[in-house]
N, C-alpha and C positions, 0 to 999 in steps of 0.2 A: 504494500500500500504506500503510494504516496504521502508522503509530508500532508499536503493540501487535504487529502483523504479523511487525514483524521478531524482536521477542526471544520473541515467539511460537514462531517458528521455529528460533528459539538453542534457547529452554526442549524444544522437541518434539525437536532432534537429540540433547540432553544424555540426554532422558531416553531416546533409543533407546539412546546410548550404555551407560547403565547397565543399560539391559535386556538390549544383548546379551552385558554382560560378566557378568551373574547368570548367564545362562544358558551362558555357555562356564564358568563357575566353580564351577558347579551343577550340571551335566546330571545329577551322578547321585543328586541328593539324590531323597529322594522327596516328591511331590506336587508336582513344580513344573511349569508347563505350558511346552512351545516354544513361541520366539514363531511359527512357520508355524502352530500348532494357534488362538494366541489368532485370527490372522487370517482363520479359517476360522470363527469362531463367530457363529453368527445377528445379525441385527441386534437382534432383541430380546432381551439377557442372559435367561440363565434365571437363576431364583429359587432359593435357597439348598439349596431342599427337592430339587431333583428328582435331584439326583446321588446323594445317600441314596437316596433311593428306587428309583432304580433299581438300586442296587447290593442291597438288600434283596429286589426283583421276581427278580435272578439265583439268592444265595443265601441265603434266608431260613432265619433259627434256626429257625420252626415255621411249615410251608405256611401263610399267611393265604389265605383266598376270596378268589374275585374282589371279592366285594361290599366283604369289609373294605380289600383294595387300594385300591380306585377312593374310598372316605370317607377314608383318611389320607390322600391322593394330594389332594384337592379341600381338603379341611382343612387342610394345609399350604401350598399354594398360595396360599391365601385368607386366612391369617394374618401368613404370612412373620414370625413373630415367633418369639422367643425363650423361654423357660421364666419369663424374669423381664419378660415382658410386652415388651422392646426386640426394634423389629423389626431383625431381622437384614441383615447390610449383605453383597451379593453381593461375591465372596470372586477372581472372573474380574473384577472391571472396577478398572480405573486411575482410575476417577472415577463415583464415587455422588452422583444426584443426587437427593433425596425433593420430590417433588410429588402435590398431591392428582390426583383423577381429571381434572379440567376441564383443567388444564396440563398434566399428565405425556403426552398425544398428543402436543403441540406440540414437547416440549422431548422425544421421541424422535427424531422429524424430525431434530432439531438431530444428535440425538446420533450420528445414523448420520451425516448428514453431517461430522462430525468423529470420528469414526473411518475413517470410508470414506480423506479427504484423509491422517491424521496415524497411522492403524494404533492409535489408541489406545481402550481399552473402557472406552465410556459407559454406563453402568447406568444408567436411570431407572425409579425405585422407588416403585413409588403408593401412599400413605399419607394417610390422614383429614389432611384441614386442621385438623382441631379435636384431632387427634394431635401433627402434626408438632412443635409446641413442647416438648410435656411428652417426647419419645420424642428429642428430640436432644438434652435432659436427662441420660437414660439411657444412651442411646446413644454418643453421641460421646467423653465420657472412657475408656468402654469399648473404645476402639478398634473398634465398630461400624456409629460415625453414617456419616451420610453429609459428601460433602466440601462440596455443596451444599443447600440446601434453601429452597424457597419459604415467603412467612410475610407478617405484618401490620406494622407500623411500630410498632403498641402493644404490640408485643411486647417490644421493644427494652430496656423496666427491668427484666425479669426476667434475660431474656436476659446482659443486661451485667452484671448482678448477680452471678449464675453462672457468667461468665466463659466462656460456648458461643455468642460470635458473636465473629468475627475482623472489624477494620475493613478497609472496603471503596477498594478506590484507581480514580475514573475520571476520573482525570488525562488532559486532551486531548477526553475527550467529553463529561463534564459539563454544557457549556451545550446539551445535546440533551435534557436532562431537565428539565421542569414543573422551574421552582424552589422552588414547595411541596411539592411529591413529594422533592428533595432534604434540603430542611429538617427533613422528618418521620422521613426515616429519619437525621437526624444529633441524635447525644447525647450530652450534655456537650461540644458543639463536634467531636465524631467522626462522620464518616462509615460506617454501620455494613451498608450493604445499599443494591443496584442498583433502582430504583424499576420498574415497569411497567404497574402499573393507581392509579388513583384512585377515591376513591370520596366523594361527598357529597350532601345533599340540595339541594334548589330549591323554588320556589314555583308552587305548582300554580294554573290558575283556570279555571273554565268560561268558554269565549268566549261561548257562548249566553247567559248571566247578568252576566259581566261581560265590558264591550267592552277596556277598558284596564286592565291589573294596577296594583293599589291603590300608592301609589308611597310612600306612607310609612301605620306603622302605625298614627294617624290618622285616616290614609284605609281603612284594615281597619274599625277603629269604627264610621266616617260609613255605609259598606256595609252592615253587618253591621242596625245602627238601620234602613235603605233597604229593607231584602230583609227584615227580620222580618214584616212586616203581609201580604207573600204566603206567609209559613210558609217561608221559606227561612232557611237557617245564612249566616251569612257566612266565619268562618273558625271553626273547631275544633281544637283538638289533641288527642292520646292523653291518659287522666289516668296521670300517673305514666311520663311518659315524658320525661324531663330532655334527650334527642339531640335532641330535632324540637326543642325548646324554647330550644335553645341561639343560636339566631340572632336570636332576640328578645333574651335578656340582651345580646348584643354591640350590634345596635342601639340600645340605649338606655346602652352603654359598660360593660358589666361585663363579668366575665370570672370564671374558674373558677382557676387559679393567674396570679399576674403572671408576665412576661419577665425574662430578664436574657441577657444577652450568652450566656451558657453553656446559655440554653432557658427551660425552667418554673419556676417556683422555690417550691418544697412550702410554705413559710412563710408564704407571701403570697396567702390562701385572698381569694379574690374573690365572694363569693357573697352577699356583704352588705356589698359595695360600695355607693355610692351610686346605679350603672347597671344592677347588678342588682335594685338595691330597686323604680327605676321601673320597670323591665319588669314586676315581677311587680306592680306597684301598679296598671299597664296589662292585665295580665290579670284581677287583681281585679276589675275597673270591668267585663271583659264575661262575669266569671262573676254578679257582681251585676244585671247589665243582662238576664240569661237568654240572652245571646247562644255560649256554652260552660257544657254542660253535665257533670257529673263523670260516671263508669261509661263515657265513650268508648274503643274500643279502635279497632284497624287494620281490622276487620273492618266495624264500623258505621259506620263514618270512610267506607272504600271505599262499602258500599251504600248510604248519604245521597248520597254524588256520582254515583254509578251511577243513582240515581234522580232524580239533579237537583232533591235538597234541602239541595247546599253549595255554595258559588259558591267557595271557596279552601282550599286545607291545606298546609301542610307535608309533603313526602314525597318518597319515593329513587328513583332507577333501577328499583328492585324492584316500585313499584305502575305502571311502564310494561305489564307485560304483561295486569294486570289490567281497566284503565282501554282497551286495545287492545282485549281479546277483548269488552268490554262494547262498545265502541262510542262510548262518553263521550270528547265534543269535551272536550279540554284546548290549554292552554298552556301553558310551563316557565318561566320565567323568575328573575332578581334577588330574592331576600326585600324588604321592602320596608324606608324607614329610620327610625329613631326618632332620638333627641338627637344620637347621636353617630355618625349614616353609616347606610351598609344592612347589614342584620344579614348576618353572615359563619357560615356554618354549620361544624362541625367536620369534617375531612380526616383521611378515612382511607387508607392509603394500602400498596401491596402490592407485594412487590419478592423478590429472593433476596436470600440471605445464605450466608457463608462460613463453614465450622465452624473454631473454629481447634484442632482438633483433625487436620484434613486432614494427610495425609502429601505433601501438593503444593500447596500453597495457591498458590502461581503458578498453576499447568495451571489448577485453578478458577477463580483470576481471567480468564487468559485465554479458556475456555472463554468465559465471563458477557462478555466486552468487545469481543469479536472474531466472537463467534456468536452469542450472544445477543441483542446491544445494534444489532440492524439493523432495518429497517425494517419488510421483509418477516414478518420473524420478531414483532417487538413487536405489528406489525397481525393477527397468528394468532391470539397470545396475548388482543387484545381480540375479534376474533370467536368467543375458544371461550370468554369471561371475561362479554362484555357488559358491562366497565366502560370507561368513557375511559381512553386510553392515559396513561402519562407519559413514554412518551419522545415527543417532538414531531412529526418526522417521520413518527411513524404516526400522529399525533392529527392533522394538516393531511389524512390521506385516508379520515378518518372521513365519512362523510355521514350519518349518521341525526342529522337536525337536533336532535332531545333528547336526546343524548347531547354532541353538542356545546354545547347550552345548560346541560346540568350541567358539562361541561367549565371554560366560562364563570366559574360560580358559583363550582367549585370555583378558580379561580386565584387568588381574594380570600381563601379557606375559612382556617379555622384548622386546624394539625394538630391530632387528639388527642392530649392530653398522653400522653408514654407512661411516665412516671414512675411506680414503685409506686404511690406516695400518690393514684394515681388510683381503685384499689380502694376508697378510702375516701369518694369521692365521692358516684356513683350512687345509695344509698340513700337516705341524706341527702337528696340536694339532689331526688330524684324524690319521696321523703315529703314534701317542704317545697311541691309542685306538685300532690300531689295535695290536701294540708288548705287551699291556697288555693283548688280548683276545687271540693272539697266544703265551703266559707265556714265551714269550723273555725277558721283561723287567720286574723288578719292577716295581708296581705302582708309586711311589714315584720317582722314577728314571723316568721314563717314561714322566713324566708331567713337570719336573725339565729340562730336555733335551730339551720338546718343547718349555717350555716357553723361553730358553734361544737364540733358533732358529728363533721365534718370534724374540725377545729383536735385535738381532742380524741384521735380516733382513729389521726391521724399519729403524736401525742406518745405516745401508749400504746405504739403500735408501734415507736420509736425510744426506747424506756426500757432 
């Protein structure tokens, strides 16, 4: 047995204790349910809505039709929200947990199985991923949110900011976690969320066109000159796409904010750096060369390689499906290195987190460390995710060999910064990528300008 096991067990008798002395202290208040009643109730909680409803279906102020029945009945079901937009937090369960659609199958699984063993009701609550931040905003000081809720690592400067993520304790298991999946989710030296998928990009390259991936960017050039006289690209990127872009600034030693012990550090804008100036002075030379051209997007990027007129690009997990159903031989591999090493792409990285609003922040913890944080369970979450795991043990029984070569890449990767001041970025420095690939600016100029626009839009915002 686990450590967590035991005071797991502490934590689960105390809370029968208090449950059953509510209910010997209660029985006749009204609305409160026996516990023989909770232990009878499905495994999949029902949603807020249906107990209204059904009490309306018995006696309704004014007969509704069938028809208008069955449209509020699907309507509510399908919103589970609130008047004020907050989705509403099931009212039967001892622990809510929000996940979008991809995870919330998995982490049902979980949940019967920990109700089945411990008699305790686990709600899990399907909610947009691109909700869940702004709606535990809402929610959670309202005594609504949920106790748990899945989420991104860049999420974390808002989050902390607002004071709606409780730090994370995995004391004794830790070294089972990618230790840049830890890093990403820890801010300002706090641990703030259980990590389980990773995400970054690699280096794509046709075997047909090229036998060996280019080993330094260089070697990208020398290619790129090689393959023009047969009408082939050598490498390309998106214009105005700063992510793909970012493993070449590291290669050549620049960086987007410096480090310091305590993570990123807002004041110390890297973007016109000395290793950022070469990189883009290196992209200069192959937009001048005609070797990258401006108006690229994802789309053209894909059907030049699909047609076998690019021999390498930059790109995620996400163009595996595409480059599969075409049929286009690839290889995954290492970015290649410029001055200072092999370009390190940005790490994004995906995990739960704990509201510290929860009225049991233990049971949540344990929930996440004792059921969650298992093997079986981590390798569900990346079959129904499709990203590398970060807990280890499930990453060692991955085989689908390009997932473990982004695995690879990603273990050098940088996380993204998830500092506010990151907001201020992207523009900037994607403007500064795109006037160097349509030869408006210098390079030097170009990165000089962003970072200043950066620099500029921090200080506006901390005025």
């Amino acid at each position: 047995m686990k450590p967590q096991k035991t005071w797991l067990a502490i934590l689960l008798l105390l809370f029968a204790s208090f449950a059953l002395m509510a209910c010997a202290g209660g029985a006749d208040n009204a609305g409160e349910t026996p516990a023989e009643e909770i232990e009878e109730e499905p495994a999949t909680a029902p949603t807020v809505e249906e107990e209204p409803v059904e009490e309306m279906t018995e006696e309704p102020v004014e007969e509704p039709t069938e028809e208008m029945t069955e449209e509020a009945t699907e309507e509510e079901e399908a919103t589970e929200e609130a008047d004020d937009g907050a989705v509403v937090r099931d009212p039967e369960a001892d622990l809510v947990i929000w996940a979008d659609e991809t995870r919330a199958p998995v982490l049902q699984g979980v949940a019967d199985m920990f109700e089945e063993e411990f008699g305790v009701v686990v709600a899990v609550q399907q909610v947009d991923f691109g909700e869940i931040r702004n709606q535990v905003g809402i929610a959670g000081p309202a005594g609504e949110g949920p106790d748990i809720f899945v989420g991104a690592h860049d999420w974390l400067g808002e989050l902390v900011a607002n004071g709606t993520v409780a730090e994370m304790d995995l004391t004794g298991i830790e070294d089972q976690f990618e230790p840049s999946a830890l890093e990403a989710f820890t801010y300002n030296g706090i641990l703030y969320g259980m990590p389980y998928a990773t995400e970054n990009i690699a280096f794509f390259c046709n075997p047909d066109i090229v036998e060996t991936m280019p080993a330094t960017w260089d070697d990208v050039l020398a290619l790129s000159e090689e393959l023009a006289p047969q009408g082939i690209t050598g490498w390309t990127i998106e214009t105005n796409d700063p992510y793909h872009w970012f493993p070449q600034i590291t290669a050549f030693g620049g960086y987007v904010f410096g480090v310091t012990e305590e993570g990123y550090d807002a004041t110390d804008v890297g973007l016109d750096s000395e290793g950022a100036i070469a990189a883009a002075e290196w992209l200069g030379q192959m937009v001048e060369a005609g070797f990258v051209q401006p108006g690229m997007d994802r789309n053209t990027r894909l059907a030049l390689y699909n047609n076998g007129d690019l021999a390498c690009f930059n790109g995620g997990p996400w163009d595996l499906p595409d480059l599969r159903d075409a049929g286009t031989p690839y290889m995954v591999g290492p970015f290649p290195a410029g001055t200072a090493g092999p370009g390190e792409p940005f790490l994004g990285v995906q995990g739960f987190m704990i509201s510290p609003f929860s009225e049991d922040p233990l049971l949540a913890q344990a929930f996440l460390t004792d059921f969650v944080a298992t093997e079986d369970v981590m390798f569900q979450l990346y079959e129904a995710g499709g990203r590398p795991p970060a807990f280890l043990p499930a990453l060692e029984r991955v085989e689908d060999e390009d997932l473990q070569a982004f695995a690879e890449v990603g273990a050098n990767a940088r996380p993204m910064p998830a500092i506010p001041e990151m907001s201020a970025v992207w523009s900037a420095w994607g403007n500064a990528q795109e006037l160097i690939i349509g030869g408006e600016l210098e390079p030097a100029e170009a990165m000089m300008e962003a970072a200043q626009q950066i620099r500029d839009a921090i200080s506006a915002a901390n005025e």
